[in-house]
C-alpha positions in Angstrom: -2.4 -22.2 28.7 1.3 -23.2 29.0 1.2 -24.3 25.4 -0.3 -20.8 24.0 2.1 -18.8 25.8 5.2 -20.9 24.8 3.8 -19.7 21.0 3.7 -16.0 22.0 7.0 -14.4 22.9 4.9 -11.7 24.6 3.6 -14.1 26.9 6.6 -15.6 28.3 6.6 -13.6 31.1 3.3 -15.6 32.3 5.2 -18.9 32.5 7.7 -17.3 34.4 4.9 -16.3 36.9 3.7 -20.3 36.8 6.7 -21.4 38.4 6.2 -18.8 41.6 4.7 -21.3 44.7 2.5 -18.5 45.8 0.9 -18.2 42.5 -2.7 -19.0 42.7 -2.6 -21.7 40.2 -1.1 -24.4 42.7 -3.8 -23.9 45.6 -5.5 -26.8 46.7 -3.8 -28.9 43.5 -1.7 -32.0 45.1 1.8 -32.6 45.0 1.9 -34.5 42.3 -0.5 -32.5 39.6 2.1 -29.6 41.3 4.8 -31.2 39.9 3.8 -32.0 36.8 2.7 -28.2 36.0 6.1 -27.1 37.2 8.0 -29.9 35.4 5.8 -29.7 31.6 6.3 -25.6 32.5 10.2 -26.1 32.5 10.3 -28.5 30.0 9.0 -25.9 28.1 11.4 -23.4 28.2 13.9 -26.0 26.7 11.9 -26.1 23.8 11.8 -21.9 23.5 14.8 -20.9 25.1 16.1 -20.2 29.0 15.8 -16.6 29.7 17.9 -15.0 33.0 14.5 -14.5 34.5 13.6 -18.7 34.8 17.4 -19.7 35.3 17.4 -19.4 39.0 14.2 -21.8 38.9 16.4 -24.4 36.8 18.9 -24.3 39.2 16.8 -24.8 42.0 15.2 -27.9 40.7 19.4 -29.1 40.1 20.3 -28.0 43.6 17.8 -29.4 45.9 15.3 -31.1 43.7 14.6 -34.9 44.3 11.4 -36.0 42.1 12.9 -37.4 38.8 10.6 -35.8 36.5 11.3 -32.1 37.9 15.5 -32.8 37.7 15.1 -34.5 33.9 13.4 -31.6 33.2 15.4 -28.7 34.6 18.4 -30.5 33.1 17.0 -30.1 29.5 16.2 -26.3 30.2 20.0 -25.5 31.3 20.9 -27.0 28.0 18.7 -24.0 26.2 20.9 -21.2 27.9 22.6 -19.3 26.4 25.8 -20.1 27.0 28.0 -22.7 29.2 29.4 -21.5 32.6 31.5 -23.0 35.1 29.4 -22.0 37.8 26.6 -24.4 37.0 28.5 -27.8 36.8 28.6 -28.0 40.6 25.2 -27.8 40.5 24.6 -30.4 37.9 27.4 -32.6 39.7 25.5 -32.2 43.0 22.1 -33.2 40.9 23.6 -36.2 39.5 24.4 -37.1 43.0 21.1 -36.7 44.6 19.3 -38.2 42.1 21.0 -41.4 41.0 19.2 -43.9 43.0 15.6 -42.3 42.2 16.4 -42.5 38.4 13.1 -43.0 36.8 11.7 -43.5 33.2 10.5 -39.7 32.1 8.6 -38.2 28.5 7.8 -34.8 28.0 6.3 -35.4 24.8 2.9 -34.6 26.1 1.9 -32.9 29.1 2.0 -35.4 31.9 2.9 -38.3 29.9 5.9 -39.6 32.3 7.3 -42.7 30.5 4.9 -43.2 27.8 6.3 -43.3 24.4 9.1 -44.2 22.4 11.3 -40.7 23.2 11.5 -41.5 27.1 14.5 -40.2 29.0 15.8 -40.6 32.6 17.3 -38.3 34.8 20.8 -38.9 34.9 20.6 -39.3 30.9 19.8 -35.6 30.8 22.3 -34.5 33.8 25.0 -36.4 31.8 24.1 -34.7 28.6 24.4 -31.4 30.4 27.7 -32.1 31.6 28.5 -32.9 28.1 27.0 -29.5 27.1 29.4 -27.4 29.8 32.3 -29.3 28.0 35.7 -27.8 29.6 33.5 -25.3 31.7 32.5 -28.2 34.1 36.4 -29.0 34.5 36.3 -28.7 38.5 34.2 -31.8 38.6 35.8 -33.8 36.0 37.3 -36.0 39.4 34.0 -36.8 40.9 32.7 -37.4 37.5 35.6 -39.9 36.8 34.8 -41.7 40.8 31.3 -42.2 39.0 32.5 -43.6 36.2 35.1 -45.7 37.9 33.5 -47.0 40.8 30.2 -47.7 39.7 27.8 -45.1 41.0 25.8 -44.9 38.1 24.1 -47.8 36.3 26.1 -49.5 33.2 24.0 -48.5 31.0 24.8 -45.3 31.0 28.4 -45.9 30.4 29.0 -44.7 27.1 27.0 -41.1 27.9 29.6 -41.2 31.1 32.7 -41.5 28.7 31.2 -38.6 26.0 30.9 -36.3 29.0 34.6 -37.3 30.4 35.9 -36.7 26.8 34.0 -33.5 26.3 35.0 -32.1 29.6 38.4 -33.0 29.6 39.0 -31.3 25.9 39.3 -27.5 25.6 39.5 -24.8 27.4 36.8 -22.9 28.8 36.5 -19.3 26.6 33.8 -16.8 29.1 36.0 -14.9 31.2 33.0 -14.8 33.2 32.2 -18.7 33.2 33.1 -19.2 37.1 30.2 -16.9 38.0 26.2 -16.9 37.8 24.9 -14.4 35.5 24.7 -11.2 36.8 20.8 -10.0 38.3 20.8 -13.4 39.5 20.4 -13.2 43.5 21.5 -9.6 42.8 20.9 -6.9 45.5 17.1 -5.5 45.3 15.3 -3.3 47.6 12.3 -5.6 49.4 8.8 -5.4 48.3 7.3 -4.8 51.6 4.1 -6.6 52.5 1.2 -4.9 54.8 1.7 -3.5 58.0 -1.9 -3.9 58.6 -0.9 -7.6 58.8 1.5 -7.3 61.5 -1.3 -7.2 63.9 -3.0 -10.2 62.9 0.2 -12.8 63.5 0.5 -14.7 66.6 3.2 -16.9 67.3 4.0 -19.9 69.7 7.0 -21.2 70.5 8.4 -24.4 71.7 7.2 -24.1 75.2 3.8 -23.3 74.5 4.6 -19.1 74.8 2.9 -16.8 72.6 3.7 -13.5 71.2 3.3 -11.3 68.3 5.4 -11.4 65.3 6.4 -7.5 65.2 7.2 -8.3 69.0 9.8 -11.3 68.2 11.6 -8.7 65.8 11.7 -5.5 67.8 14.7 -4.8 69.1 17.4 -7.2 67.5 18.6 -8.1 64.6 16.9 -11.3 63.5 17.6 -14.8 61.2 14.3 -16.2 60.4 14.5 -19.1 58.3 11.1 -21.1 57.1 10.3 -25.1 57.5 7.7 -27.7 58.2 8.3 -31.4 59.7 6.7 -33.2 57.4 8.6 -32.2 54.3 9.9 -35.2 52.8 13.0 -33.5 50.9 15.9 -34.0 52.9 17.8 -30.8 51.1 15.0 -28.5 52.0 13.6 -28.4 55.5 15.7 -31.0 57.4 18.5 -29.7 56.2 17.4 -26.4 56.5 16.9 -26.4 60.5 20.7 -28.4 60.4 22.1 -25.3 59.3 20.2 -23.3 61.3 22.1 -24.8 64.1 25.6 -24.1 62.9 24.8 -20.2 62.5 23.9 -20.9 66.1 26.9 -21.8 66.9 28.7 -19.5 64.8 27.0 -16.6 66.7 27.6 -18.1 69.9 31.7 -18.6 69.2 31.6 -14.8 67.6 30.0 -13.5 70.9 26.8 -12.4 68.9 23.9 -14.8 70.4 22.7 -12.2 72.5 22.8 -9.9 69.9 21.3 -11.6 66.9 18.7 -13.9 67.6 17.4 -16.7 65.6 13.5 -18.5 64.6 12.1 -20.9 62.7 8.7 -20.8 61.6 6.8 -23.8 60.6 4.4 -23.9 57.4 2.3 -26.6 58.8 1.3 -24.8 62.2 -2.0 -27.5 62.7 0.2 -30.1 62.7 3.2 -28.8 63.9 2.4 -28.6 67.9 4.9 -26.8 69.8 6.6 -30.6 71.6 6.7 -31.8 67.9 8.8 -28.5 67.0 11.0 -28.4 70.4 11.9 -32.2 69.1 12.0 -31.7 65.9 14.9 -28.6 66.4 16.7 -31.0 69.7 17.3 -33.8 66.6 19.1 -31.5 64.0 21.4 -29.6 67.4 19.2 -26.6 67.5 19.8 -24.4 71.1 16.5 -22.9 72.7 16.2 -19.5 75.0 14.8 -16.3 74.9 16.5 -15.4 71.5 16.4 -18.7 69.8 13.0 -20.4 68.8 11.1 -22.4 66.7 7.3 -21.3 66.2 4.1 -22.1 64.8 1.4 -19.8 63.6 -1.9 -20.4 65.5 -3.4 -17.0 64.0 -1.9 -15.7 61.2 -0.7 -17.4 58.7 -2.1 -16.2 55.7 -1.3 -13.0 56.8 2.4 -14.0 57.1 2.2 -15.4 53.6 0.9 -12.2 52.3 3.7 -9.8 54.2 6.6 -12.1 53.2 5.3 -13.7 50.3 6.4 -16.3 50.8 6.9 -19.5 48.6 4.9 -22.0 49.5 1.2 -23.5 48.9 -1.5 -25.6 49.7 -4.1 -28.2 49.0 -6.2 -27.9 52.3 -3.6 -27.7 55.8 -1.2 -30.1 53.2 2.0 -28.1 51.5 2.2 -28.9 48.1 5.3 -26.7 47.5 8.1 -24.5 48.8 11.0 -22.9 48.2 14.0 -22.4 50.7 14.1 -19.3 52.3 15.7 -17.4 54.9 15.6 -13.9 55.8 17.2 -11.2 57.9 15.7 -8.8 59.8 16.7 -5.2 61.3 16.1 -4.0 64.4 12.7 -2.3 63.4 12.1 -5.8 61.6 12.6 -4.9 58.0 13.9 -6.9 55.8 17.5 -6.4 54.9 18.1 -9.2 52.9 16.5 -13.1 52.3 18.4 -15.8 50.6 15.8 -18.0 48.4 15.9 -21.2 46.6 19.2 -21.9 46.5 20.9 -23.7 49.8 22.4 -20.9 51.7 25.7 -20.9 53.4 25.7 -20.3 57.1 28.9 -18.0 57.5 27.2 -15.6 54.9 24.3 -15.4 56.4 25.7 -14.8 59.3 27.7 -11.9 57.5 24.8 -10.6 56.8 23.4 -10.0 59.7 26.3 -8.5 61.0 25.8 -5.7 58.2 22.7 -5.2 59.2 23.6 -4.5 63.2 23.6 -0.8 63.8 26.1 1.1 64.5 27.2 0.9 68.1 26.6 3.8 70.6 29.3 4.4 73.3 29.3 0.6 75.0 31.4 -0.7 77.5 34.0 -1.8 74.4 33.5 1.4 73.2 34.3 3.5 76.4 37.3 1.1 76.4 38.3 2.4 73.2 38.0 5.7 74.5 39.7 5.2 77.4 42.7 3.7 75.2 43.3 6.9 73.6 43.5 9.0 77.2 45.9 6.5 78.3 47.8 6.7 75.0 48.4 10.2 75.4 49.0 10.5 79.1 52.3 9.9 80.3 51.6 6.9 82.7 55.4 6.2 83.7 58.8 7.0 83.2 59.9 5.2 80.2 56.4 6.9 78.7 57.8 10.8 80.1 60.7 9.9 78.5 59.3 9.3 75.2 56.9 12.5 75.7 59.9 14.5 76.9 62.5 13.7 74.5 60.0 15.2 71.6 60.9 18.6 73.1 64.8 18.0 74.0 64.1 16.9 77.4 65.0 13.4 78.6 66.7 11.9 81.5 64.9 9.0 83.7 66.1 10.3 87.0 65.1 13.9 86.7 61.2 12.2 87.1 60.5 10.6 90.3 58.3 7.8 90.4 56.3 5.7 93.0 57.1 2.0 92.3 53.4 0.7 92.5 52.9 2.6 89.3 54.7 0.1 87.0 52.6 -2.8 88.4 49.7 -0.6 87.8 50.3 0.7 84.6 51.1 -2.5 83.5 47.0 -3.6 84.6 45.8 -0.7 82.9 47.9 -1.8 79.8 46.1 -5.2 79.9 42.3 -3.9 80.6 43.1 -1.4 77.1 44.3 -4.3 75.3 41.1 -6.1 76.8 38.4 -3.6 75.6 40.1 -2.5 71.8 39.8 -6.8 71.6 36.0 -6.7 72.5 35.4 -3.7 70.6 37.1 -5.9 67.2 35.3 -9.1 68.2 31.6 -7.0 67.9 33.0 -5.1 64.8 34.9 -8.2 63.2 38.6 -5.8 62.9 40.8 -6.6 64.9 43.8 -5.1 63.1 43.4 -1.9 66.1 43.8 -4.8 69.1 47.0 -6.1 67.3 48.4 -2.5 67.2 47.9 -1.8 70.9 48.7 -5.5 72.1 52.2 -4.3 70.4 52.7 -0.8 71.7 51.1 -2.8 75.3 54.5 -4.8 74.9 56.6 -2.2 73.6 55.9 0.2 76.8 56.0 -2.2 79.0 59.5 -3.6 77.9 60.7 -0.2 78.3 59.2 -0.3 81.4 61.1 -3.0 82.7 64.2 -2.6 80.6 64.2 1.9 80.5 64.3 1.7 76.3 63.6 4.9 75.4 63.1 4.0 71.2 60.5 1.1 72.5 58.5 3.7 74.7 58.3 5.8 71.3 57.2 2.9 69.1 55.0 2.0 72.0 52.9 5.1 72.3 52.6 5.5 68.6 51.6 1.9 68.0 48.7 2.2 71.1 47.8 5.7 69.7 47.6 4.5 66.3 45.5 1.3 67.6 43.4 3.1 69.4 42.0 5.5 66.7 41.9 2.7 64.3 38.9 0.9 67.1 37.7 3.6 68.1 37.0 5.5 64.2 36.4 1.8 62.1 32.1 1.2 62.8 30.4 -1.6 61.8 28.7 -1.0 58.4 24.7 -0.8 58.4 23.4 -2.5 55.4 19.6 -2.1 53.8 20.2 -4.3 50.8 18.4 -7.8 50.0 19.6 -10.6 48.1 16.3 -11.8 46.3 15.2 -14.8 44.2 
């Protein structure tokens, strides 16, 4: 089948499909007649041609792939691109890396041949011959490339392919002004194909302590990062990893004053073997946090249905997982999707970023009220430095023509603080804090005049607290609806 649609251009699109985990092809196939569909499928498109459509697949394979055929052969497809960019060689570089000490003897010359025949390649011989293909566009890793070369982390005999790629990167200049990026469409912003409601009903989760609920209950009410796993996955830059990170967006929610707010789950493939004690040990090892907003969970009922709402990348010969992707998703407060981050290794601040867009905008909170408040003590006259300043704009001034109490300094001075207090919550939750540095400086500015009877610094103090103010109170956090797909 591969083989008659590699001769018919208008049947290209079906390979494309081929390389999709869900697709029906791969179900109940093992993990090794899985990847040798997936690897004679990409080792076709470097006979035909890489289109957009299959280049996020190559660079999947280069970015967290770890069986040698799959790498040899995704190397050979980036070489049928078409065009160099500097955005891949990191990938390539990162490849090399990985794969180094799992080179094995490969063929594609016919489908599942492996190392039979005369034409046999390795891994690293096609990842070098790549590099040599991005020439001066893989210039950022020309040193890592030279610490191989240098220090022995390839095999000798690959040390005239190492000195063609040195020489061919290290000549030139790259010529796409666009070369640093990925081609555009690729992970670009898509509305989500929704899955069926219906489903909803039919998934029941449990979490590490044995606690079940349903899965439209776990995402009602906050925003939600649910990423996708199972312990037994041997691929240390999918699922390991995968929960690792996991626990740094933890932490980054937790130093940002968000884990109440945004909560977090992980949600196994492999629910019949994953019981809830191996999960809670599973998440301990790789520094996850447990509580009421942070979980892992298995599926005891549900799981196809999950598949089908999310569709989500993965398959299966019997309870076994042959293959997934990495994914990750966001979800809103109504639990739609608002974006997912597939394939490719995500990166924990911008998922976290994301999830911030996708908070709602905030009703009148305590930071909020704070921010209000801020404004009616901008504009009130709260001592005599500040009647001074409010005075002088319609020719009136002198300090001792307005009696004061003396316990009003000190607390004017508090209620200084507790403003500066809630315009610095309200930028912590909305991530601007360009209004807290304003009043923090009019704070000090009417408070030196205050102590010192400046009547320019109670001015400049009003107007920078005012000015502050409006800038927390009118600058919302930004909902966002958009989805970055693969």
């Amino acid at each position: 089948m591969v083989d008659e649609a590699a001769g018919d251009p208008d049947r290209h699109g079906e390979l494309l499909e081929l390389l999709r985990e869900e697709h029906p092809c791969y179900a109940g196939r093992g993990t090794a007649s899985t990847t040798r569909m997936r690897g004679w499928i990409l080792a076709t498109f470097a006979r035909i041609g890489l289109p957009d459509a299959a280049l996020l697949f190559v660079l999947e394979e280069l970015d967290t792939g770890v069986d040698p055929y799959l790498v040899a052969a995704a190397a050979c497809a980036l070489r049928s691109y078409a065009a160099p960019r500097s955005a891949f060689a990191p990938l390539v570089m990162g490849a090399l890396a990985n794969i180094r000490y799992r080179d094995e003897r490969v063929s594609f010359e016919t489908y599942g041949a492996y190392a039979i025949g005369p034409n046999g390649t390795t891994p690293v011989a096609e990842l070098l011959a790549t590099l040599t293909w991005l020439g001066p566009h893989a210039r950022a890793v020309l040193p890592d490339l030279e610490s191989l070369r240098h220090g022995g982390g390839v095999a000798r005999k690959y040390a005239a392919q190492l000195d063609a790629a040195t020489a061919s990167i290290a000549g030139g200049t790259p010529s796409d002004e666009e070369c640093c990026t990925l081609p555009a469409g690729l992970g670009a912003i898509l509305s989500w194909p929704r899955g069926n409601d219906d489903d909803l009903a039919r998934i029941v989760l449990e979490d590490q302590d044995g606690n079940e609920l349903a899965f439209d209950e776990l995402l009602r009410g906050r925003v939600s990062i649910v990423v996708f796993f199972y312990t037994r996955c041997d691929n240390p830059f999918k699922c390991s990893l995968t929960i690792a990170k996991l626990a740094r967006v933890q932490q980054r929610l937790q130093e940002r004053g968000l884990a109440e707010q945004i909560q977090t789950a992980a949600i196994t493939y492999d629910p019949a073997f994953d019981t809830a004690e191996r999960l809670r040990t599973y998440g301990r090892e790789r520094g996850l946090r447990f509580d009421a907003h942070h979980r892992m969970l298995r599926t005891p009922q549900g799981l196809d249905a999950l598949r089908r709402h999310l569709r989500l990348g993965v398959n299966f010969v019997e309870s076994l997982v042959n293959r997934h992707r990495v994914e990750a998703y966001i979800f809103d407060r109504q639990g739609r999707v608002a974006a997912s981050f597939q394939r490719l290794r995500w990166d924990e601040d911008e998922i976290v970023a994301r999830a911030v867009e996708a908070m709602p905008e905030r009703k009148i909170t305590v930071p909020m009220l704070g921010t209000l408040s801020s404004l009616a003590l901008a504009f009130f006259p709260k001592c005599a430095a500040c009647w001074i300043a409010y005075l002088s704009m319609f020719g009136i001034a002198g300090l001792s023509q307005i009696p004061y109490s003396p316990w009003l300094k000190p607390a004017f001075a508090i209620l200084m603080l507790l403003n500066a207090a809630t315009v610095w919550l309200r930028g912590r939750a909305t991530h601007r804090m360009t209004g807290f540095y304003l009043v923090s400086a009019g704070a000090l500015a009417i408070l030196s005049a205050l102590q010192f009877g400046w009547k320019s610094a109670a001015v400049a103090g009003v107007l920078l607290t005012t000015a502050g103010s409006f800038l927390s109170a009118w600058r919302p956090v930004r909902a966002s609806a958009a989805t970055r797909t693969a």
